[in-house]
N, C-alpha and C positions, 0 to 999 in steps of 0.2 A: 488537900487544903486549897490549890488552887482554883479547881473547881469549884470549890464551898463559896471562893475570894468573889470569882465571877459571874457567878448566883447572885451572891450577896449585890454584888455593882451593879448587874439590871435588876434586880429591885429597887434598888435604892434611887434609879433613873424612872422607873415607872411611879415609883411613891412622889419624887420629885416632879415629873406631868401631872400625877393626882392635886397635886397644892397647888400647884401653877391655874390650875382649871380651878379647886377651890379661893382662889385668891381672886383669879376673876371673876366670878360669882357676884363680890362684893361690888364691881363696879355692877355686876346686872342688875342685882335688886336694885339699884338707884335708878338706875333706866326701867325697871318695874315697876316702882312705884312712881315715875313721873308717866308711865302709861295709864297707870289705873288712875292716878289722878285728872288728867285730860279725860280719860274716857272717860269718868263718873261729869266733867262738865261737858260731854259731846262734842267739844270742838275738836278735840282728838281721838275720835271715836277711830278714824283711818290708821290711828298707828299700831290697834290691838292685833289685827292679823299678822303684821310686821316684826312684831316682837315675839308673838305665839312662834313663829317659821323662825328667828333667832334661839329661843329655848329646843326646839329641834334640832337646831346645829349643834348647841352645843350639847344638849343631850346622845348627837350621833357622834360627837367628837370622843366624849367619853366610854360610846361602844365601841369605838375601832380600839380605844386604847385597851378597853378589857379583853376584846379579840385578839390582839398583838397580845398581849399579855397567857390568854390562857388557852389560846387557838382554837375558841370557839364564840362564834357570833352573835349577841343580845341579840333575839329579833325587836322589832316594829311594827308598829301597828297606829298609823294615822289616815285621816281623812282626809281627803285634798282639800288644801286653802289658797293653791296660786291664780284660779281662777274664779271667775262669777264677779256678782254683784254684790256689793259693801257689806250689805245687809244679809247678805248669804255666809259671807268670809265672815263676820263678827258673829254667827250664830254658831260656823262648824268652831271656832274658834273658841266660844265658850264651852261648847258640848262634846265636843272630843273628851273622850275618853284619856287618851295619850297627853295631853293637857297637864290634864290632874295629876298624871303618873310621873311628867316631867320636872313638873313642879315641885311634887312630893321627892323625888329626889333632887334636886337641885338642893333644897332648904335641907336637907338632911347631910347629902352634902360639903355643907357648907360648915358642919361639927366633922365628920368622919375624915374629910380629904387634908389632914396633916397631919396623917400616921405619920411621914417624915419630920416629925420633931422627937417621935419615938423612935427613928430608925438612926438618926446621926448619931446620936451618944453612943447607938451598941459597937460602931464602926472601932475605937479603940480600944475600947474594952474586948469588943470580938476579935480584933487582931493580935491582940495578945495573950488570952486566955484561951483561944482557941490552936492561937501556935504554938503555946503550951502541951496542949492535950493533944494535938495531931504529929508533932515535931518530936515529943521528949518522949506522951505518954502511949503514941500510937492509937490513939480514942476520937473516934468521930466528934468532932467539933459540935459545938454547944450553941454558943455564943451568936453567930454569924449566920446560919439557918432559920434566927426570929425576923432579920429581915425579909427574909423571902416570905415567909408564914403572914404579918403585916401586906407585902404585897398582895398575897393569893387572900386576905381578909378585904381588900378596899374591892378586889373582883366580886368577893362572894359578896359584898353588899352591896354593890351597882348592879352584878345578875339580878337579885334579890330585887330592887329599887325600881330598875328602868324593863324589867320581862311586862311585856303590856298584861294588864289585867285579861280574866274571861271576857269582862263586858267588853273592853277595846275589840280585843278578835272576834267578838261576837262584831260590833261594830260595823268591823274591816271586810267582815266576809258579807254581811249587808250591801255593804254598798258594790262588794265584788257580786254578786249576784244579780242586782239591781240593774250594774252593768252591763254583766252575760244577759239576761234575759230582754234590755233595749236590744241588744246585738243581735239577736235571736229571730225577735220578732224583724229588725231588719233584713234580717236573711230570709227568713220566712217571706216578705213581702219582696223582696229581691224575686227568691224563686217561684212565687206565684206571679211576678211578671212575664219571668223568663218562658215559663209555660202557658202564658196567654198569649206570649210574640211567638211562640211558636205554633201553637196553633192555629192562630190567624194568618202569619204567613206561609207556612206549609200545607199542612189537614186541611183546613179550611180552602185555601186556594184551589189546593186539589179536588174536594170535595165537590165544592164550585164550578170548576173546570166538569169532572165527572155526567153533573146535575146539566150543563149544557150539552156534550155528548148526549147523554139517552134521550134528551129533547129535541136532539137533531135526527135522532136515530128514526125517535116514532114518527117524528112529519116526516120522514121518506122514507121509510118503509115500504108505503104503498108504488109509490113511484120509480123506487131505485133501491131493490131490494140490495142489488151489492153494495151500492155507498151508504147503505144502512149499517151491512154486516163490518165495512170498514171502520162505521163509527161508534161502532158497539166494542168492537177492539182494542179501539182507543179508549175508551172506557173503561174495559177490563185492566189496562194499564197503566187508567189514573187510579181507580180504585188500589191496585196495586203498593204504588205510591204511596195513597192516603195511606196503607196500614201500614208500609214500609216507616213512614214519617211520626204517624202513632205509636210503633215499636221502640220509637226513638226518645219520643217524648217520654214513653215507661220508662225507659231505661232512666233518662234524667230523676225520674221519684225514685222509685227503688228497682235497681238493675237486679233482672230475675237470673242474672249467672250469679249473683249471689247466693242466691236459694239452691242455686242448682248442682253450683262447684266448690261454693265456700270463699273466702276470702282469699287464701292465693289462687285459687285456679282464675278466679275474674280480676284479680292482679296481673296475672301472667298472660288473660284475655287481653287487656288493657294494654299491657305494654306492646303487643304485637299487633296493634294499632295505632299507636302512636306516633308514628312517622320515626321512632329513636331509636339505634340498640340498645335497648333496655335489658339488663340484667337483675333479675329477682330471686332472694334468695329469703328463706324463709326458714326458722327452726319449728315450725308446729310438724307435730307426728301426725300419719295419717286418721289414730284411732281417736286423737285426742278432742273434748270438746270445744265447742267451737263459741265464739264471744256473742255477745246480744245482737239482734241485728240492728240496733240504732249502732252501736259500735264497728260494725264490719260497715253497714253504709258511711258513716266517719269516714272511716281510714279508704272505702273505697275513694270517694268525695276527694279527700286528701290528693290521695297518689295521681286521680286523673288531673287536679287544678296543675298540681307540682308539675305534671311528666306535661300536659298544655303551656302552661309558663316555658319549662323547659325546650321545647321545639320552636317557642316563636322570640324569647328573648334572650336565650343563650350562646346561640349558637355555635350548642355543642353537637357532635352527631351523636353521640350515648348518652347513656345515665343507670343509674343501678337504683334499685327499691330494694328494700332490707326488711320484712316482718319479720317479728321478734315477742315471744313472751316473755312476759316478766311474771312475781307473785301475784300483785295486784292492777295491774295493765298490760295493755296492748301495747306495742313500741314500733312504731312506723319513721322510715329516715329515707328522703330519695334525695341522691347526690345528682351533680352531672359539674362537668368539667369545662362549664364553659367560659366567658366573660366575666360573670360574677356583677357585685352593684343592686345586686336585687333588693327592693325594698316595699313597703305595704303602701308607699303612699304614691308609688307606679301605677297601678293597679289594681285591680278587684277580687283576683283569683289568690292573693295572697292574704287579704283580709276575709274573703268567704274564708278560707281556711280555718282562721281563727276563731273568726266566729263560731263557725261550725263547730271547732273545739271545743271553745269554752261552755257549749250551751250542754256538754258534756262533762266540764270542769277538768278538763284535761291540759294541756301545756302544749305550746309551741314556741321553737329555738332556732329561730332561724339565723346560718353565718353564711355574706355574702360578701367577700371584700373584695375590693376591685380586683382583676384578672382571675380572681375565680378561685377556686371550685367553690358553689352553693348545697349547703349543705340544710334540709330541715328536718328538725328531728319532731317528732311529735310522740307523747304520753296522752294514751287515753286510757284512764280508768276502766278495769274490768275485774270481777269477780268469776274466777273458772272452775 
């Protein structure tokens, strides 16, 4: 019984949040319809976005409550409206998706959210007919049990109410994609700079250099055959060079230890070059197949940015990299132990990260709190 008593009480406290939120409702639609009426005369056309991002709160206000209530999370699915131009915010503003679905619960709402005028009366009558049958007749209580069933009813119809529509997620994932694929092409154009400064300042210089050796060679040759051979020498060892610099430059497109050893072995390349004591540990089997090679480039990309970061801004001597299969991805996480503070708008080797990620719709989790340890985990989709 006393368990049944204490049920009964947080329901009848989540029913009681339910009315409080339906009660204020009542003042919003009045600030609702004094928005739609300024914006039908234009002069307040600036307060639509403003009131849209209120219906959002309070539509998020009533997710936490059905999450506290039933431990599990309404998603969302909205368009961004803090930013842009007026005319941008009143257009996502009307055409959201999430809008309509706000609104449509909000107004519905505003009949359903005072189950608790149904739930106080049962309070006496459930204490006493129910201490009846659990006290005298030893029989699961009756009574006291419709309070909770009313709570788990205002969930099942706010899940029901505020779950964004297909089109919203369709929406959502628009404009995430929209995103990834700016991001994308900025990496792209990143990395074809990165490989034009390298060629110009290396290969090319080399090349260069090279091109004036055998031009010194041939005018004295006749004259001075050994400071010929000298400077043909020299030449052999810029050519060198140049291929040495060219091998470099491959590596930066796609590093052929990948083709060669797979994803950990040019992990385990990697780290033992890194200036770090890097430990790698890996659960893939030797026989097992291995991931796409857009994916294995990913997570190489990844580990060199993270274990680069990690030697010039941590100042930690170690770090450890982790490969990992899952059903459906790859699972890459390199820690180190240093300072910590790490953040995306430091630097550029933490945002190529992401991007690189995401233009494969995968996830990155980066934790870095002052004194450290930094930790990124990274999810890239894969089918094995």
């Amino acid at each position: 019984m006393r368990k049944t008593v204490g049920q009964a009480a947080r329901a009848t406290v989540q029913l009681a949040k339910a009315a409080a939120l339906a009660s204020g409702s009542i003042l919003f639609i009045t600030v609702l319809l004094f928005t739609a009426t300024v914006t039908l005369a234009v002069v307040g056309a600036g307060v639509l976005p403003e009131t849209v991002l209120l219906v959002r709160r309070i539509a998020g206000a009533k997710r936490n409550q059905v999450a506290t209530w039933t431990g599990r999370q309404i998603p969302e699915a909205y368009l961004p409206l803090d930013e842009g131009l007026l005319r941008e915010r009143l257009r996502t503003a009307l055409h959201d998706p999430g809008t309509t679905t706000d609104l449509r619960w909000m107004i519905t709402h505003y009949a359903y959210g005072w189950l608790l005028i149904l739930a106080l009366p049962l309070w006496p009558a459930g204490l006493v007919l129910d201490g009846v049958r659990c006290g005298l007749l030893s029989r699961e209580p009756l009574v006291l049990p419709l309070i909770t069933r009313l709570a788990d009813l205002d969930a099942k119809w706010s899940t029901a109410l505020l779950k964004p529509s297909p089109k919203a997620r369709l929406t959502e994932r628009v404009e995430v994609l929209t995103a990834t694929r700016a991001g994308l092409v900025a990496a792209h154009e990143a990395e074809l700079r990165r490989i034009e400064q390298d060629l110009q300042d290396g290969t090319q210089a080399r090349l260069l250099s090279l091109s004036m050796h055998l031009g010194l060679a041939k005018r004295t040759y006749e004259r001075d055959p050994h400071g010929a051979r000298k400077l043909l020498g020299d030449a052999q060892d810029q050519a060198e060079d140049a291929l040495t610099e060219l091998r470099h430059v491959v590596r930066g497109i796609h590093p052929p230890i990948l083709t060669d050893r797979g994803l950990a072995g040019a992990v385990r390349a990697l780290a033992a070059t890194s200036g770090l004591d890097v430990t790698v540990t890996t659960n893939e089997a030797e026989h097992e197949p291995r991931a796409p090679a857009a994916v294995e480039a990913a997570a190489y990309f990844v580990v060199s940015e993270a274990l680069t970061n990690a030697a010039k801004h941590s100042g930690s001597p170690s770090a450890s990299v982790q490969l990992g299969r899952a059903t459906t991805e790859l699972r890459v996480s390199i820690r180190d132990e240093g300072r910590g503070g790490a953040k995306e708008g430091t630097g550029s080797g933490l945002l190529g990260i992401r991007r690189r990620v995401a233009a494969l719709d995968g996830t990155v989790h980066l934790a870095s709190p002052a004194g450290g340890p930094t930790v990124i985990d990274v999810g890239l989709p894969c089918e094995w």
